[in-house]
Wavefront OBJ file of the C-alpha trace (Angstrom):
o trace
v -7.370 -50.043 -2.322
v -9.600 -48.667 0.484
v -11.320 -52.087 0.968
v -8.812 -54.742 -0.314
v -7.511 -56.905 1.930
v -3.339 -55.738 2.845
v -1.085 -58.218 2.224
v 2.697 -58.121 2.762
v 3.235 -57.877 -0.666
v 0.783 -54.872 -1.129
v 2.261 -53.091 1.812
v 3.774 -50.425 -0.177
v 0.861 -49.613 -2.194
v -1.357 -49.707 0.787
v 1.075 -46.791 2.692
v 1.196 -44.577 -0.856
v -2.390 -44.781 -0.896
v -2.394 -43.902 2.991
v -0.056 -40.928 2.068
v -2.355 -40.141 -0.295
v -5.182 -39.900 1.252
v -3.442 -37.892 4.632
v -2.301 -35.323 2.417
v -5.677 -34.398 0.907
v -7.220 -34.232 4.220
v -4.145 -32.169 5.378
v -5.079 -29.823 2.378
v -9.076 -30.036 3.301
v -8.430 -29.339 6.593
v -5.342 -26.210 5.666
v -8.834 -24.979 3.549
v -11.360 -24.718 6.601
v -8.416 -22.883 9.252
v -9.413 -19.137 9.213
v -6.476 -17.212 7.444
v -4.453 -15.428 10.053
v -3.995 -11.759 9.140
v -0.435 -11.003 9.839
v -1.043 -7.074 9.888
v -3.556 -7.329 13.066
v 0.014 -7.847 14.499
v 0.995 -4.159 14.179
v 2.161 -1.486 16.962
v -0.472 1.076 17.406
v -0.042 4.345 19.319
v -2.563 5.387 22.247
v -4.866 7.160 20.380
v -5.579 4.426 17.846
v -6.020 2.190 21.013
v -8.325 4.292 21.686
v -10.573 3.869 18.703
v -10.214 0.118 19.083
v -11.531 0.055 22.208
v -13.596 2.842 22.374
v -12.478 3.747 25.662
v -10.753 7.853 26.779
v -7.223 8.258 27.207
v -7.159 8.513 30.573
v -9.131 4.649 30.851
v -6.593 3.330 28.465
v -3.686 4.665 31.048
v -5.229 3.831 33.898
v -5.836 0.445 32.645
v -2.149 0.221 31.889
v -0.439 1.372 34.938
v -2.937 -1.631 36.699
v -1.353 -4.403 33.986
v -5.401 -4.537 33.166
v -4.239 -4.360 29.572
v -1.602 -5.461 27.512
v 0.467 -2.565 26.922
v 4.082 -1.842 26.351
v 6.399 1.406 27.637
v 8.960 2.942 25.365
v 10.126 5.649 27.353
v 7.138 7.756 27.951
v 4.749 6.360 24.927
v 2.437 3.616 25.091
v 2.127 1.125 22.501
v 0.378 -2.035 22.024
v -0.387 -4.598 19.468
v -3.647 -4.474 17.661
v -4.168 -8.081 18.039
v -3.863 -8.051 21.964
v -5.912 -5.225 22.228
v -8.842 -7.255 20.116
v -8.159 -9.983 21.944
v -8.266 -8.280 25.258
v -11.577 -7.022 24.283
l 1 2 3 4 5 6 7 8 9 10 11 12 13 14 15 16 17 18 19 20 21 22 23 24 25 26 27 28 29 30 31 32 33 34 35 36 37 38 39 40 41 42 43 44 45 46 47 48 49 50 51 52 53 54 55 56 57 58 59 60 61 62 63 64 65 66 67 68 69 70 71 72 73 74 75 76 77 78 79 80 81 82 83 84 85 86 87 88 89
C-alpha cells in the first residue's frame, strides 16, 4: 500500500493503512518515553530533605524562608515533594 498509487476508490484502504501505521509508531514512540515514577511524587519531612540534598537543617530553612526552594508550611513543619527537591537540585 505504501507505494501504490491512491485512488478515490482506494481511499479507505489507504487511511486504515495510515491508521495503521500511526498507531505503531504511537506504540514505538510510548516504548522510548522514560517511565515516570509516580512515588518520586511523595511528601517528605525536613530531615529526609535533608538526605536528598545533602545540605544541614538550618540551609534547608534558610533556603525556605528565601523561596530558594520549593517548600511547603503546614503549621510549623516543612514539607516538600521529593520530585521538586530533585529537580531543584
Amino acid at each position: 500500500m505504501a507505494n501504490e498509487q491512491i485512488t478515490f476508490d482506494k481511499l479507505p484502504q489507504a487511511v486504515g493503512y495510515l491508521t495503521e501505521q500511526m498507531e505503531q509508531i504511537r506504540q514505538m514512540v510510548a516504548a522510548l518515553q522514560p517511565q515516570a515514577s509516580s512515588d518520586k511524587h511523595r511528601l517528605v519531612e525536613i530531615d529526609e530533605a535533608c538526605k536528598i540534598t545533602r545540605k544541614a537543617k538550618p540551609t534547608i530553612y534558610t533556603l525556605a524562608r528565601k523561596g530558594l526552594i520549593p517548600a511547603y508550611k503546614r503549621g510549623k513543619k516543612l514539607y516538600f515533594y521529593e520530585n521538586e527537591l530533585l529537580q531543584w537540585i
